[in-house]
C-alpha positions as CSV (number, residue, x, y, z in Angstrom):
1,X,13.6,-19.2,24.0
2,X,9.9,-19.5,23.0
3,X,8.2,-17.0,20.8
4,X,6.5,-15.7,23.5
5,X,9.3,-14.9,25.5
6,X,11.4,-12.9,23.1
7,X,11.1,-9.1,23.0
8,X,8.3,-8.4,20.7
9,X,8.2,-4.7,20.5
10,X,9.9,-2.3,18.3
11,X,12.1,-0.8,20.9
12,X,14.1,-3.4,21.1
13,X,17.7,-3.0,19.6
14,X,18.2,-6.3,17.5
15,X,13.9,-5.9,16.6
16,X,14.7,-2.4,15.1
17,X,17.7,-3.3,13.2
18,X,15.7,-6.5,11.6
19,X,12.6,-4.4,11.2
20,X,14.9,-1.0,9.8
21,X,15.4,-3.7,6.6
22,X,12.6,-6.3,6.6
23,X,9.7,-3.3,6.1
24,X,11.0,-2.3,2.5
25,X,14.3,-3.3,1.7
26,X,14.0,-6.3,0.0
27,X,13.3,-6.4,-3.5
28,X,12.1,-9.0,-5.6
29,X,11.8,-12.7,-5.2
30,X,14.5,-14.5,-3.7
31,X,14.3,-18.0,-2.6
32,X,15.2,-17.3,1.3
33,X,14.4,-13.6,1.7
34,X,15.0,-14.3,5.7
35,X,18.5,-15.0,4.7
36,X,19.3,-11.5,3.0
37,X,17.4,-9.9,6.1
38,X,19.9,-11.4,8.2
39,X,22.9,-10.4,6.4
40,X,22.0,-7.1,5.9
41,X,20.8,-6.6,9.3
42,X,23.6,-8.3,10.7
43,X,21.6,-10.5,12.9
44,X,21.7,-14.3,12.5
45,X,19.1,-16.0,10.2
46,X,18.0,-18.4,13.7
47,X,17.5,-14.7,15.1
48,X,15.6,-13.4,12.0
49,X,13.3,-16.7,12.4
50,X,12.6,-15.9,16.0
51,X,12.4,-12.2,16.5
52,X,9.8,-11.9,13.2
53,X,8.0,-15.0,14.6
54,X,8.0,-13.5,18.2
55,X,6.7,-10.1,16.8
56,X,3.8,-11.5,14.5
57,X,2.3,-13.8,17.7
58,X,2.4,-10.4,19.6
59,X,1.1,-8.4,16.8
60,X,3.4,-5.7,16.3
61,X,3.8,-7.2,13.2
62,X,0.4,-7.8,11.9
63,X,1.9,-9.9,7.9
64,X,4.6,-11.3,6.5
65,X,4.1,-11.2,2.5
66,X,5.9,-11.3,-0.6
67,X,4.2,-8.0,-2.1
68,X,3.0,-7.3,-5.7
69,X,3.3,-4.5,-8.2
70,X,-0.4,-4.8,-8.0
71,X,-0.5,-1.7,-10.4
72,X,1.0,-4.1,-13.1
73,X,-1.5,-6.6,-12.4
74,X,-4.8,-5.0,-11.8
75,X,-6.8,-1.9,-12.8
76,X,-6.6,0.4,-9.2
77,X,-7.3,4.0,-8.1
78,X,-7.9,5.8,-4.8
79,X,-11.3,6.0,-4.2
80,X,-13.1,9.0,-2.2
81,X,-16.5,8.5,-0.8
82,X,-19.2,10.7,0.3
83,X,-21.2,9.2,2.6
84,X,-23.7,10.3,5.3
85,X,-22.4,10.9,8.3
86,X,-24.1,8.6,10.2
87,X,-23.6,5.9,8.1
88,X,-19.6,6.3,7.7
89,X,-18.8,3.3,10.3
90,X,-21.5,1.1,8.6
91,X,-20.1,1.7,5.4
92,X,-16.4,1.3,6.9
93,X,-17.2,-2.2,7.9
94,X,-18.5,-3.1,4.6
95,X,-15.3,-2.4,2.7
96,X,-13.2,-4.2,5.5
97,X,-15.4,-7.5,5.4
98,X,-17.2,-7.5,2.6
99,X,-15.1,-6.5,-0.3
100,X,-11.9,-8.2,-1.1
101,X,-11.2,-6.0,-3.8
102,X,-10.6,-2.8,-1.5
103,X,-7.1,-2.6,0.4
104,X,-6.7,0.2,2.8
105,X,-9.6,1.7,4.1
106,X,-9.6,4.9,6.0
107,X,-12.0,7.9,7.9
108,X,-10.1,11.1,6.8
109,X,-10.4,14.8,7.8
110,X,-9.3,18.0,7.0
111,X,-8.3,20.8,9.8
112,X,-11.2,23.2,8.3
113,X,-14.0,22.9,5.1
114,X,-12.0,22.7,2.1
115,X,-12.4,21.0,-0.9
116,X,-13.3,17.6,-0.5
117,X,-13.8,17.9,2.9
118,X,-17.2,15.9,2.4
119,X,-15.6,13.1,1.7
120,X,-14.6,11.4,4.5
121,X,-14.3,7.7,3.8
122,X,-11.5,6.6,1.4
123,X,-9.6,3.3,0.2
124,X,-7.5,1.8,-1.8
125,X,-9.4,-0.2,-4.9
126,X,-8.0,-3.2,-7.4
127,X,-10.3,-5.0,-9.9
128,X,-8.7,-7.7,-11.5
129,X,-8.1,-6.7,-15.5
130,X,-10.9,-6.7,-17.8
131,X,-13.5,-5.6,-15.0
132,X,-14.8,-1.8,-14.7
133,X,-13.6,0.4,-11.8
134,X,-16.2,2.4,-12.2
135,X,-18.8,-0.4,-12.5
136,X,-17.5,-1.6,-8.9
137,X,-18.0,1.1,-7.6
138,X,-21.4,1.9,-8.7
139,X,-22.9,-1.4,-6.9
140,X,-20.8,-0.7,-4.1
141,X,-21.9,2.9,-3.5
142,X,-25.8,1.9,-3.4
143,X,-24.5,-0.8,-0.7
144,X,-22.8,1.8,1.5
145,X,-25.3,4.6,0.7
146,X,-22.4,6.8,-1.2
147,X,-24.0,10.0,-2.6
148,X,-21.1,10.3,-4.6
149,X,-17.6,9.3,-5.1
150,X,-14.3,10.0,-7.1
151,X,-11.8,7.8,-8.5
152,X,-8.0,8.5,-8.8
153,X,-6.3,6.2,-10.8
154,X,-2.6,6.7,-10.1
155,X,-0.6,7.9,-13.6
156,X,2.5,7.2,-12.7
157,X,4.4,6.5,-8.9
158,X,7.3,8.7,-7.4
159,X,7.8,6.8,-4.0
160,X,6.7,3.6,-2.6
161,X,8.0,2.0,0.5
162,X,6.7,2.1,4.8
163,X,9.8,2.1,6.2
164,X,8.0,3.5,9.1
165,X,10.9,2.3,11.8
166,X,13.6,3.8,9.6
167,X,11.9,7.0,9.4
168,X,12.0,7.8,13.1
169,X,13.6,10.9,14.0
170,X,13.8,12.0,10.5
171,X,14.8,15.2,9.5
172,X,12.1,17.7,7.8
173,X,14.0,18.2,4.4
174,X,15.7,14.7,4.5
175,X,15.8,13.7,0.8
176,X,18.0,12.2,-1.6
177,X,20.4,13.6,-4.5
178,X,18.5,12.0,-7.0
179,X,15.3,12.7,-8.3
180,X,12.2,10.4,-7.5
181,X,11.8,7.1,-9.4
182,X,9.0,7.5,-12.4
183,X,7.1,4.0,-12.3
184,X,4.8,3.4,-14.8
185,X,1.3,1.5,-14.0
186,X,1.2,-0.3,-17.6
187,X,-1.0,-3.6,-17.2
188,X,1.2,-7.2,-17.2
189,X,-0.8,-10.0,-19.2
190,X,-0.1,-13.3,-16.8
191,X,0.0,-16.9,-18.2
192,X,-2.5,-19.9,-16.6
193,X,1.0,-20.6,-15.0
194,X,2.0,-18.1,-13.9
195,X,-1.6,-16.8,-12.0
196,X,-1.3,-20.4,-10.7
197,X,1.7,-19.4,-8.6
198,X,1.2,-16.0,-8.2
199,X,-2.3,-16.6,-5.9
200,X,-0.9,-18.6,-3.2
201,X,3.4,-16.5,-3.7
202,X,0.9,-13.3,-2.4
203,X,-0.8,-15.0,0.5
204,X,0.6,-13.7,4.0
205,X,3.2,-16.4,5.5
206,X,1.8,-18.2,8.9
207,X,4.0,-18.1,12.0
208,X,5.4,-22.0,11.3
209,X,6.2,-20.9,7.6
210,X,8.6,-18.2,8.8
211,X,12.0,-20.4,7.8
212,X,14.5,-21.0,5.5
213,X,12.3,-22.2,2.8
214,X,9.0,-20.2,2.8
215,X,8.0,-20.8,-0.3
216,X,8.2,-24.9,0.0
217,X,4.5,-25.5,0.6
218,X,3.4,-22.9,-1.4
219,X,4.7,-24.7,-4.7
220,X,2.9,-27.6,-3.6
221,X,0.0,-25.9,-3.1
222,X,-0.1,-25.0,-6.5
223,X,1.0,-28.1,-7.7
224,X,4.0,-27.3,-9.4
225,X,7.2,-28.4,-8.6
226,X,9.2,-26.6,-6.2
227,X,12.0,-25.7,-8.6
228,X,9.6,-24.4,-11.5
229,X,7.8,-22.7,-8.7
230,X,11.1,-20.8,-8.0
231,X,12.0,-20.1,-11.7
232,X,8.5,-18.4,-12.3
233,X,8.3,-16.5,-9.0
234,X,12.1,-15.0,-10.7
235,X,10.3,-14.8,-14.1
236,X,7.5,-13.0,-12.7
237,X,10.0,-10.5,-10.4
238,X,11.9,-9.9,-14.1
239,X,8.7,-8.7,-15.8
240,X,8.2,-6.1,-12.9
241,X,5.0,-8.1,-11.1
242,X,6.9,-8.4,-8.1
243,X,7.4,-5.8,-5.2
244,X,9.1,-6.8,-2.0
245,X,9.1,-9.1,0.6
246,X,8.0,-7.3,3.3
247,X,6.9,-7.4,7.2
248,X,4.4,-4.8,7.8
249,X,4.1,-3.3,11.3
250,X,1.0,-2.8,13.3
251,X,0.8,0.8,12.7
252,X,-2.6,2.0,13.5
253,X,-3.3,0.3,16.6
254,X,-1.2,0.3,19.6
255,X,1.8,-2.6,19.4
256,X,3.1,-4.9,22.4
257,X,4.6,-3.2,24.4
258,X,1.4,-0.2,24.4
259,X,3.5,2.2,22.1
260,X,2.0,3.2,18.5
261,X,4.6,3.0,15.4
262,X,2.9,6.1,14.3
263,X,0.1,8.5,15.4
264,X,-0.5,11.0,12.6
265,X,-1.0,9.6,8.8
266,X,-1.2,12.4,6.3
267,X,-2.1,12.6,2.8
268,X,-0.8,15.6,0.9
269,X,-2.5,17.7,-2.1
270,X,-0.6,20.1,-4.4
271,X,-2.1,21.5,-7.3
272,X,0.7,21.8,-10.2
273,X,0.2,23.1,-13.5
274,X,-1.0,20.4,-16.3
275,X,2.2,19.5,-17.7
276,X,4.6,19.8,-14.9
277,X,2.9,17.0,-13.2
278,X,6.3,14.2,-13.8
279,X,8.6,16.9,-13.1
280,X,6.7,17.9,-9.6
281,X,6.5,13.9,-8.8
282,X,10.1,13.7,-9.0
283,X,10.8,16.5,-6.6
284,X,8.6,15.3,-4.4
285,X,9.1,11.8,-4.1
286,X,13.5,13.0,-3.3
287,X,11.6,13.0,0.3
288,X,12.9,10.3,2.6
289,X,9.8,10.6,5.0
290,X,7.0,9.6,2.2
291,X,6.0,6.4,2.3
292,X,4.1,7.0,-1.3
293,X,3.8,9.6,-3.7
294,X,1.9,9.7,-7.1
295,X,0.5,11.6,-10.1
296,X,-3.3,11.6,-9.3
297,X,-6.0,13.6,-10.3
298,X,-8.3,15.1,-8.2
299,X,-11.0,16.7,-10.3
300,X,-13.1,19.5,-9.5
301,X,-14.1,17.7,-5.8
302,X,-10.3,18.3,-4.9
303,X,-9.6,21.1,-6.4
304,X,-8.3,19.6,-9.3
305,X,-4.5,19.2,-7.3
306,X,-2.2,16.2,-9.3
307,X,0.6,15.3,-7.0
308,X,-0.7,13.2,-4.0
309,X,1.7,11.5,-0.6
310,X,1.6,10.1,2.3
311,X,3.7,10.6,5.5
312,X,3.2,8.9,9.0
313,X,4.5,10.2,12.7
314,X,4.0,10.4,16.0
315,X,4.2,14.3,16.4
316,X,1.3,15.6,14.2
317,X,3.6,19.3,14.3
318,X,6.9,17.4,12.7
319,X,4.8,15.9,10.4
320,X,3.2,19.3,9.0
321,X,7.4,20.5,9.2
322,X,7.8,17.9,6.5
323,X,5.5,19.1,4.4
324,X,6.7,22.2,4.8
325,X,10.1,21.4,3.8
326,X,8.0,19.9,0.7
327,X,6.7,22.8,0.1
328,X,9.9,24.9,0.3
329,X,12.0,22.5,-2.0
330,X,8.6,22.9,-4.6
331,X,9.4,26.6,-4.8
332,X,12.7,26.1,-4.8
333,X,12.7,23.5,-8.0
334,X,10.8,26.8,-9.6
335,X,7.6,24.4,-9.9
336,X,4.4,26.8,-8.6
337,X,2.0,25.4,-6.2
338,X,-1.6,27.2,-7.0
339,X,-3.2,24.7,-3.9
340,X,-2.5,22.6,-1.4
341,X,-4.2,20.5,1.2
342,X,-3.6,18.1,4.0
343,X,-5.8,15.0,4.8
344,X,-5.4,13.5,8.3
345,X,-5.9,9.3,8.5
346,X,-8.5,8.7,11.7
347,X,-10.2,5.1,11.9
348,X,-8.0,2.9,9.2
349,X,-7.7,-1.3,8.3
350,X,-5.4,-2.2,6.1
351,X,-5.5,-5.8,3.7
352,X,-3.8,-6.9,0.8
353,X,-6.7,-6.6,-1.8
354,X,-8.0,-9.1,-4.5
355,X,-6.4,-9.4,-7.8
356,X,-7.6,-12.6,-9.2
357,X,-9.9,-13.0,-11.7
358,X,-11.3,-16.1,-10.4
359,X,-12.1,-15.0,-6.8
360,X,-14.0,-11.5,-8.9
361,X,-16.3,-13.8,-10.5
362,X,-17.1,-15.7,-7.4
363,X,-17.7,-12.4,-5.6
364,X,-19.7,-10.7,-8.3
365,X,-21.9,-14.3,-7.9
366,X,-21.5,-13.9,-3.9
367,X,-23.7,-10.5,-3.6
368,X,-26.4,-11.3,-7.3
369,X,-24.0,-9.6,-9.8
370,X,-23.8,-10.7,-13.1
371,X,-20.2,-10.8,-13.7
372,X,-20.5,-10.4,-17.3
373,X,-22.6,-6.8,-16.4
374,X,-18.8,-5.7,-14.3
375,X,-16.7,-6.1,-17.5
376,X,-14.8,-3.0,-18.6
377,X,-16.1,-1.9,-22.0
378,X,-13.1,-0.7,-23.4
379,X,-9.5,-1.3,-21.5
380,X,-9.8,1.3,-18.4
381,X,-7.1,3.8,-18.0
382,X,-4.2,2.5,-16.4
383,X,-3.6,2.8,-12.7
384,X,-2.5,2.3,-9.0
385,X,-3.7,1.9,-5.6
């Protein structure tokens, strides 16, 4: 059967068992991740091949990429922006076209006026090392007409993974035994080599590359030979660079078959007190249903909360359950909550963002920006999108 004429849509039995593992359950570089998809699913690797091609010409899955630990690689925060009202789809467009160094970028609101209510607009910001954060996002807020904005690097992560057809029909309170996994954001230094590989490793796979050897053309590509290519894209997975091959779901807009993978997208505040902030993370991020969880300061703007997460449904009443069952296992731990606050996801694009040095220069050149005038003056803080 033609790709067309496969089942497309997440529904489908043999879809949702490849999709429950290919989302965010496998880790590192391997050579054929179709393969381990297959065995783990229990589904034949022809089937793999089909079903994920079948689903990425309908556009229920929207890429097929071997991720980074982009926080090892590149200086990143979360970035809120106040911008005018009438001006907030103007300025949504600009960070989906015209800056490759933003990743997900979202219209947010709040169920009343609370802190930080004002700022509507957020995303998801890299800048390849040895550039300013802050610099960035000084030329990008006179483009967009930002009054003001606030950057979050992340200090350390807690949860990272979508998952988002695994987590339907979730539990509130579903977590594990174990406390959430402390990543660090410490900055990877990459050789001429190794950047050489790593540019076209990140790039989503077409539809005719989905096959036993993905990675074939890519090593030509980058002109090094197909075996070396292998043994640095393993190097680079040792030295923590590499995240997981994964196939990300259309999530925001409806999929194939009319149905949306979620509805409601919620980022979560609490306010923990200074010092408690690793211990809170690892309560928190024992949650099956998050998707991501960080230390990140807010500031003043927010309320100055520290713990930050994200969880996706289709029930926007479930979704607030969760967090209650968050918020219960908080108190429970004995860790206070002095504030808390939930941000609902509205208009949203999502795309890999930018990482290489190269293509910053060229952009900085792009728009009449000195590229020497981005550089960071003294190494930034660490930190994630």
């Amino acid at each position: 059967m033609t790709a067309t004429l496969l089942p497309a849509d997440i529904g489908d039995e043999i879809n949702a068992r490849i999709l429950a593992i290919s989302e965010d359950r496998i880790a590192g570089f391997l050579e054929n991740p179709f393969a381990e998809i297959a065995r783990l699913s229990d589904v034949s690797e022809e089937v793999v091949h089909a079903r994920i091609r079948a689903m990425l010409s309908a556009g229920t899955i929207r890429r097929v990429r071997q991720t980074l630990m982009a926080t090892n690689l590149a200086p990143g925060a979360l970035v809120a922006w106040r911008v005018p009202e009438e001006q907030l789809d103007a300025a949504f467009e600009y960070f989906v076209h015209d800056d490759p160094f933003s990743g997900h970028v979202v219209i947010l609101s709040t169920d009343g006026a609370t802190p930080g209510s004002s700022y509507r607009l957020w995303t998801t910001l890299k800048v390849p090392q040895g550039y300013s954060r802050e610099k960035h996002c000084t030329v990008l807020a006179e483009r967009v007409g930002a009054s003001a904005f606030r950057v979050m690097p992340a200090k350390r992560l807690f949860a990272l993974g979508v998952g988002h057809v695994r987590r339907k029909g979730m539990t509130p309170g579903s977590r594990s035994d174990e406390p959430g996994r402390v990543m660090d954001t410490n900055i990877v230094a990459l050789s001429e080599l190794e950047w050489r590989v790593l540019e076209p490793l990140k790039r989503e796979l077409t539809i005719e590359e989905i096959g036993p050897e993905p990675w074939r053309v890519r090593a030509e590509e980058a002109g090094v030979p197909y075996v070396e290519f292998l043994q640095v894209g393993r190097g680079l997975a040792d030295r923590g660079v590499i995240g997981r091959f994964s196939t990300f779901l259309e999530h925001v807009k409806p999929g194939a078959d009319g149905v949306r993978v979620t509805r409601y997208n919620a980022l979560f505040h609490w306010r923990v007190p200074a010092g408690r902030e690793i211990e809170a993370g690892k309560e928190v991020g024992r949650h099956h249903i998050l998707t991501h969880a960080y230390w990140r300061e807010g500031g003043e703007e927010f309320a100055n909360v520290n713990i930050m997460a994200v969880a996706h449904g289709t029930d926007k009443q479930l979704v607030l359950e969760h967090k209650a069952a968050i918020d219960v296992h908080l108190a429970e731990a004995g860790i206070p909550v002095s504030y808390t606050n939930v941000f609902w996801g509205g208009r949203s694009e999502i795309k890999p963002s930018e990482i290489a040095p190269g293509a910053y220069v060229a952009w900085c050149r792009s728009i009449g920006v000195d590229p020497a005038s981005m550089r960071a003056a003294a190494p930034e803080e660490p930190g994630a999108a």
